[in-house]
N, C-alpha and C positions, 0 to 999 in steps of 0.2 A: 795414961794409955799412949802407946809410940804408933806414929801414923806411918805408914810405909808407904813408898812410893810406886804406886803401880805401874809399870810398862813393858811395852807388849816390844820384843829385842825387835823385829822388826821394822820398826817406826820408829825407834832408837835409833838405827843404824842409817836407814833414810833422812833422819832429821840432820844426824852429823854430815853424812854425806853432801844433804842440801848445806849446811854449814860452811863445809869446806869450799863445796865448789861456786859458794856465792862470793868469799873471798879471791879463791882464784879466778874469776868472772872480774873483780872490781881493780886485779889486777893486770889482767890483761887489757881492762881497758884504759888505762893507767899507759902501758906499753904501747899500746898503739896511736894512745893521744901525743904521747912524748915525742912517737917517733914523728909521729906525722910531723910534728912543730920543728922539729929536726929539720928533717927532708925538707920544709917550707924554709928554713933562715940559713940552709948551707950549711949545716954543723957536721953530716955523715956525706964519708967519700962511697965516688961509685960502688965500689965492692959492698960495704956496708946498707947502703939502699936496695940494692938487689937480695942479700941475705934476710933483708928486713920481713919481707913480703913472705916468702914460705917459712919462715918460723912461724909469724902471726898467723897463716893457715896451717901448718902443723899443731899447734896451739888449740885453734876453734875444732878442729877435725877431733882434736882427744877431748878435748871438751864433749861436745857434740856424743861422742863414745860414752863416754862416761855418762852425760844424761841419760842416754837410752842404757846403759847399762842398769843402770839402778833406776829407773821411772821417771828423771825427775823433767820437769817445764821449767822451759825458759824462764815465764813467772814467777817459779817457786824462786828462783835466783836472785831474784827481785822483788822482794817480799813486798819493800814499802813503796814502791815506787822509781825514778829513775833517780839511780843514786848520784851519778856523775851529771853534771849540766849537759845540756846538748852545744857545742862549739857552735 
């Protein structure tokens, strides 16, 4: 007897989504760690510090979209817990 997988495309579509957007979460905060470390040891010129700041809020703000597009919590993002250490 062949078992078949039952699922409802909805919750398919939400689970990828949660998927994606927990990778792009883990790398954004990846981005923002680095930069910070950056900006702390002198490695980014003025221009580049200043650029730094509204990308990483252009960034959260589509984030942000996209959650509320498709349902998802901040939580769901973070399924297991805080992935990254806290500095």
């Amino acid at each position: 007897m062949t078992r078949r997988l039952e699922t409802d495309p909805d919750e398919v579509e939400h689970d990828l989504v949660c998927l994606v957007l927990t990778v792009v979460e883990l790398v954004r905060q990846l981005m923002e760690r680095q930069a910070l470390r950056r900006v702390d040891d002198g490695s980014l010129r003025e221009e580049q510090i200043e650029a730094v700041g509204p990308a990483l809020m252009r960034l959260d703000q589509a984030m942000t979209g996209l959650r509320e597009r498709f349902g998802i919590t901040e939580a769901e993002l973070n399924p297991v817990g805080t992935v990254l250490p806290e500095r």
